[in-house]
LOROTI-940939 format. One record per residue (C-alpha): residue in three letters; z, y, x negated. Coordinates in steps of 0.25 Angstrom, whole numbers. Each point is the difference from the previous one (the first is absolute). Layout:
N
PT:ALA:Z:Y:X
...
END
This chain:
273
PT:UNK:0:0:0
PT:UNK:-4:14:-6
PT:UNK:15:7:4
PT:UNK:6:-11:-7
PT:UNK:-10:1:-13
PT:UNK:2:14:0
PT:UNK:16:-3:-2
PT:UNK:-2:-9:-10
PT:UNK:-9:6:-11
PT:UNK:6:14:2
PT:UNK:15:-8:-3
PT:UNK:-8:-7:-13
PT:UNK:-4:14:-3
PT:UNK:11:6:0
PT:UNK:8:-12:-8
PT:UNK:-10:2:-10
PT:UNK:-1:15:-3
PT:UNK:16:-2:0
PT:UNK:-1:-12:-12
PT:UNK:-10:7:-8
PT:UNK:9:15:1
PT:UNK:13:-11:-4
PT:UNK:-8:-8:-12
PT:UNK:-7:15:-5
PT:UNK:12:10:2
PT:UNK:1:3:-13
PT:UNK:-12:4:-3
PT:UNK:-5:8:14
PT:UNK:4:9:11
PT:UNK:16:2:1
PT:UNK:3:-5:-15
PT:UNK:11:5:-9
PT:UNK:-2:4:-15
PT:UNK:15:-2:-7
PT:UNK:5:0:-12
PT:UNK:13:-2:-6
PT:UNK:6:12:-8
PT:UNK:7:-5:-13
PT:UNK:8:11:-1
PT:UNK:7:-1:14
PT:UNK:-4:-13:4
PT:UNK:-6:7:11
PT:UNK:-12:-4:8
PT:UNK:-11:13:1
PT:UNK:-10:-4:12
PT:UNK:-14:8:3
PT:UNK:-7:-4:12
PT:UNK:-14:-4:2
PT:UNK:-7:8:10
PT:UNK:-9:-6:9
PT:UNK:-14:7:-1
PT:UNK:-13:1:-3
PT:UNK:3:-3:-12
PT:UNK:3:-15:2
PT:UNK:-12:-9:-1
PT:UNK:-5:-12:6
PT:UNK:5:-11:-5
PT:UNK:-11:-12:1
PT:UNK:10:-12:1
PT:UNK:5:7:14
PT:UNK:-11:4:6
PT:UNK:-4:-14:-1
PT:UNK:12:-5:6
PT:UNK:1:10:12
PT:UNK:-15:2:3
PT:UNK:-2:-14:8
PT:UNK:13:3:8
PT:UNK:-4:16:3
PT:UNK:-15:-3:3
PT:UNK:4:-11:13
PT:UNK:10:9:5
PT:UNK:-10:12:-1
PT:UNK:-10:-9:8
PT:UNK:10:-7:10
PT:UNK:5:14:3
PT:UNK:-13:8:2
PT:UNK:-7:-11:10
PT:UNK:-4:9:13
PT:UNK:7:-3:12
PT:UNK:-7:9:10
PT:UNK:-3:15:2
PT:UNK:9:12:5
PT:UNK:-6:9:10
PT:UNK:12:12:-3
PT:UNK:10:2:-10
PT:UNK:12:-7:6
PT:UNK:14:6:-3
PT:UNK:15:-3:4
PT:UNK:8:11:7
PT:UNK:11:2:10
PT:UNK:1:-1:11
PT:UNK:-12:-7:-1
PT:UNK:-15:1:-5
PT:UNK:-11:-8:-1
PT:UNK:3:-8:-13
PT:UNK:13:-5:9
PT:UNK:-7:-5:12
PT:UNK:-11:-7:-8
PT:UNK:10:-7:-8
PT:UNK:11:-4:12
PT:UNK:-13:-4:8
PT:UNK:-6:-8:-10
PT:UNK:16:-6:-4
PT:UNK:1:-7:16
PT:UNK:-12:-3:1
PT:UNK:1:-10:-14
PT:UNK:14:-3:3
PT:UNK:-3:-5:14
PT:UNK:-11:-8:-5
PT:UNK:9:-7:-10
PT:UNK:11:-1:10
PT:UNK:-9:-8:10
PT:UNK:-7:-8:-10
PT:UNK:14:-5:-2
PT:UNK:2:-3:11
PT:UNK:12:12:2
PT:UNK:2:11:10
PT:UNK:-11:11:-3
PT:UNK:6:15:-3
PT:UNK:1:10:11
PT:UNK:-1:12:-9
PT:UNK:0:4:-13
PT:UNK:9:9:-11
PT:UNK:-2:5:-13
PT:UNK:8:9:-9
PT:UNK:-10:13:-6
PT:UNK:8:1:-11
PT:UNK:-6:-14:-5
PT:UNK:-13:5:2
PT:UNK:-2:6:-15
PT:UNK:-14:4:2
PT:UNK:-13:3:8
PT:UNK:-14:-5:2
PT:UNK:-10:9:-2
PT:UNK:-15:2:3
PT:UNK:-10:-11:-3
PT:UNK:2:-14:-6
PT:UNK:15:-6:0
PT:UNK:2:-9:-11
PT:UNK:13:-9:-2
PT:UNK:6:7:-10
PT:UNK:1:12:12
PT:UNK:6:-10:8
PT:UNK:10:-2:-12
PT:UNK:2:14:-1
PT:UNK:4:2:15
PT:UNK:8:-13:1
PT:UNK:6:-3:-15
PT:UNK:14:-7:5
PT:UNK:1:-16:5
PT:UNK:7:3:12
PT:UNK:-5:-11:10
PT:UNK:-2:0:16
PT:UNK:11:-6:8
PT:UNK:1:2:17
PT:UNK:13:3:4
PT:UNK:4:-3:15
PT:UNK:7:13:7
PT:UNK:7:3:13
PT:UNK:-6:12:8
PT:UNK:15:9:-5
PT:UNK:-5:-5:-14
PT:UNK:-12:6:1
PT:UNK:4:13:6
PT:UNK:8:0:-14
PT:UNK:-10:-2:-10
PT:UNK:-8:10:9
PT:UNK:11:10:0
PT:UNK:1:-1:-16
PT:UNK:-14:0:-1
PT:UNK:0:15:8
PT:UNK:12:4:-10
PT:UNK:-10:-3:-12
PT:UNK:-10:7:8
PT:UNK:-11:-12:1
PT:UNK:-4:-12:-7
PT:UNK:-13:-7:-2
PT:UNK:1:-7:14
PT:UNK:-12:-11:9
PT:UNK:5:-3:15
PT:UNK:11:8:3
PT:UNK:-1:15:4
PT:UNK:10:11:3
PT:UNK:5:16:1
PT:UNK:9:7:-7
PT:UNK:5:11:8
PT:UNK:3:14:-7
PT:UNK:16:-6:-2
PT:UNK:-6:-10:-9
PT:UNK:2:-13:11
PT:UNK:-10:-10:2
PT:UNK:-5:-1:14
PT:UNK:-9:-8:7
PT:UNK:-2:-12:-6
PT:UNK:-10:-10:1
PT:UNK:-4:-13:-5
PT:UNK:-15:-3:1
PT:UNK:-1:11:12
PT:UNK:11:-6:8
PT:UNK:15:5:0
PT:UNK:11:-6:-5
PT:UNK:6:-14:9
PT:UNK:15:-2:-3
PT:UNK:-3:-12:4
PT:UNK:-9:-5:-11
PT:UNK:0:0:-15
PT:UNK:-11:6:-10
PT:UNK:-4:-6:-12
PT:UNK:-4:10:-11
PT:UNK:-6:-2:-11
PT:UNK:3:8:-13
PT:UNK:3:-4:-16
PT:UNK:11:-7:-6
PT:UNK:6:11:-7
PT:UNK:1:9:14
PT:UNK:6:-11:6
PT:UNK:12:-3:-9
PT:UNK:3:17:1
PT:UNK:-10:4:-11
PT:UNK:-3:15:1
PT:UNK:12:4:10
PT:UNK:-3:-11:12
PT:UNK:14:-5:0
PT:UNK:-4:-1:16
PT:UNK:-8:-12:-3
PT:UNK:11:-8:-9
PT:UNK:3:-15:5
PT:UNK:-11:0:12
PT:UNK:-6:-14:1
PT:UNK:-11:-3:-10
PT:UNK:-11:-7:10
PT:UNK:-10:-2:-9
PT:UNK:0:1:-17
PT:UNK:-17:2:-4
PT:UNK:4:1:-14
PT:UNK:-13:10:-3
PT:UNK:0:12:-5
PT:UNK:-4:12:7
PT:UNK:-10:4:-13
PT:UNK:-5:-15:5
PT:UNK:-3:3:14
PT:UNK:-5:12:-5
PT:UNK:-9:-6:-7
PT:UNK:-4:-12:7
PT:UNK:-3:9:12
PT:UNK:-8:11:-7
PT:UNK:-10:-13:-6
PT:UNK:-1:-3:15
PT:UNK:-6:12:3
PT:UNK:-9:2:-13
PT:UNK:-4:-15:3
PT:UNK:-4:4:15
PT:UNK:-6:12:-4
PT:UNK:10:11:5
PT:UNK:8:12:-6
PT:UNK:15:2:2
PT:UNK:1:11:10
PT:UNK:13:5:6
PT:UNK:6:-1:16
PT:UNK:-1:13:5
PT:UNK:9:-3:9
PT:UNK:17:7:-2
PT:UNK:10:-7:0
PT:UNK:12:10:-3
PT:UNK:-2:11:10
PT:UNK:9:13:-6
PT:UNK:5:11:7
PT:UNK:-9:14:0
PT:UNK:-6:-6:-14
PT:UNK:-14:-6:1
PT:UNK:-2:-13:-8
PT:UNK:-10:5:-14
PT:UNK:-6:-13:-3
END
């Protein structure tokens, strides 16, 4: 599998470049001169300034080339095209709906492969989205840049109070990257209105959302979802289902686009993206 490969020979690069720097510290970047004054018995250092000065070194670049030429190639295969520069911002914008939407739609699809409850909707932090798409061709190493941690996707299951919490903390934040839930926040900073898939809130049911690993444990301030069931454990990373689901569209011939649609409606402030 290419997200596997991808792991595998940027780990053997990195563990290379690292035994190269230990064996040949002495004689490049980072190296110490020293030297024992017999007077004082005192050692005098100088340090060795990493610049332009420093040549190539034959021996390494044979050694590291192999290693930096497949990680180059593995990380700049085209995914598919972007039709507009897709950003992250609060309350939401057009980077957050496209990632949230594309997040449920994967995680359900894993979710009911295995057999499992699918998710109702979707929650992602912005604050782990450390980078945008721009115009023209997406390559994987974008997707590395957006996505970088190996947080995985896990559906939680949640009463309709529990809900009305997270949203409520969601609001205090003021918005997350969200897919299938919508809601107001009033000029006194209240969530209102909440609906799942276009319906309102059922105390008597339950909701299963689907978020990452690292959110459900508390990560990022979300002590609200500490201890709620774990109903399905996907064990992919979102930079995964990021990837596997812009191939899709690259495969079938479509760009990633954003939803239009709003989610978080605020009061007397017009969403910007």
């Amino acid at each position: 599998m290419l997200i596997t490969n991808v792991r595998k020979v940027i780990v053997l690069f990195s563990v290379s470049v690292a035994l190269v720097v230990c064996v040949l510290a002495g004689r490049f970047c980072g190296a110490c001169r020293q030297a024992v004054c017999p007077e004082t018995s005192r050692i005098r250092y100088s340090l060795l300034r990493a610049d332009s000065t420093i040549v190539a070194d034959s021996v390494v670049e044979a050694l590291i080339r192999p290693y930096r030429d497949s990680v180059r190639a593995l990380l700049g295969e085209p995914l598919c095209v972007c039709d507009e520069e897709l950003v992250a911002l609060r309350p939401e914008s057009n980077m957050t709906r496209f990632l949230a939407d594309l997040f449920l739609y994967e995680v359900r699809a894993l979710a009911e492969k295995s057999g499992g409850a699918p998710p109702d909707f979707a929650l992602l932090n912005v604050g782990g989205i450390r980078s945008a798409f721009h115009k023209g061709q997406i390559c994987i190493s974008d997707v590395f840049q957006v996505a970088p941690f190996e947080n995985s996707a896990v559906v939680l299951r949640l009463d309709s109070s529990q809900v009305r919490d997270v949203v409520a903390h969601i609001a205090e934040r003021g918005g997350e990257a969200l897919a299938g839930v919508s809601f107001s926040i009033g000029a006194d900073g209240d969530a209102r209105g909440v609906l799942i898939n276009g319906k309102p809130l059922d105390g008597a049911l339950s909701y299963r959302l689907a978020t990452l690993d690292y959110i459900a444990t508390g990560g990022d301030d979300f002590e609200c979802l500490v201890g709620r069931p774990v109903v399905f454990e996907s064990g992919v990373t979102l930079r995964d289902l990021i990837i596997t689901h812009l191939k899709r569209l690259g495969k079938e011939g479509r760009h990633a686009k954003a939803s239009n649609e709003v989610r978080i409606f605020v009061a007397g402030k017009a969403n910007e993206q």
